[in-house]
C-alpha positions in Angstrom: 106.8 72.2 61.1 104.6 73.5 63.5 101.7 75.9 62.8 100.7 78.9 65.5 97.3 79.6 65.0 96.6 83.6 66.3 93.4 84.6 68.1 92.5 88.2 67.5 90.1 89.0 70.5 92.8 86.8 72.9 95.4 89.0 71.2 93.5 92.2 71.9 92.9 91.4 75.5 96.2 90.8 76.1 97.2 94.3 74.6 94.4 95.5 76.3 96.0 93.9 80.4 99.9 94.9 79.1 98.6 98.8 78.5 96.2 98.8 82.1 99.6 96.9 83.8 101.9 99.7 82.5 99.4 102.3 83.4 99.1 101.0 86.8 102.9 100.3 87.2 103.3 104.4 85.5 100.4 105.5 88.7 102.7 103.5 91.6 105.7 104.7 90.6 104.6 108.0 90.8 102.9 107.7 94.1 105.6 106.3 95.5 108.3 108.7 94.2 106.0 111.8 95.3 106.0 110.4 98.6 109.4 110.4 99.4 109.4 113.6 97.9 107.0 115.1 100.1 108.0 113.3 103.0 112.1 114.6 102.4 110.9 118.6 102.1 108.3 117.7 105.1 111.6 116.5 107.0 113.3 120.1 105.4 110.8 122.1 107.0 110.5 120.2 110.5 114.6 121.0 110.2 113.9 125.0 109.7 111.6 124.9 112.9 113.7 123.0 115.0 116.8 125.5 114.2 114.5 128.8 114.9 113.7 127.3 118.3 116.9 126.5 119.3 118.1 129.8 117.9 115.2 131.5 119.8 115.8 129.4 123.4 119.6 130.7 123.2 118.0 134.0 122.9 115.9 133.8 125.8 118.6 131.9 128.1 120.8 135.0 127.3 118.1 137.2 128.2 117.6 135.2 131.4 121.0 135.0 132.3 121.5 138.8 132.2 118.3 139.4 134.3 
């Protein structure tokens, strides 16, 4: 029968590495999640634009085309 023998300060560091790990892991995910998140209402926006110009350069081309 085998005996484990615990050490408390080796046991507290690695409580100590799992809890800075999850924080870590808890930080990245959330970076990277915002980022798409920004990134897809960025793309929203750049979507709006586009659509006003066109809408506006049909405007003009009908103006221009009845001058």
């Amino acid at each position: 029968m085998k005996m484990k023998i615990y050490d408390k300060e080796m046991y507290q560091k690695e409580q100590w590495i799992k809890s800075v790990l999850l924080v870590v892991g808890i930080f990245v995910l959330g970076f990277v999640v915002g980022y798409f998140v920004y990134h897809f209402e960025k793309q929203d926006d750049i979507m709006k634009l586009q659509n006003q110009v066109n809408t506006l350069q049909q405007e003009i081309n009908q103006i221009d085309s009845v001058v």
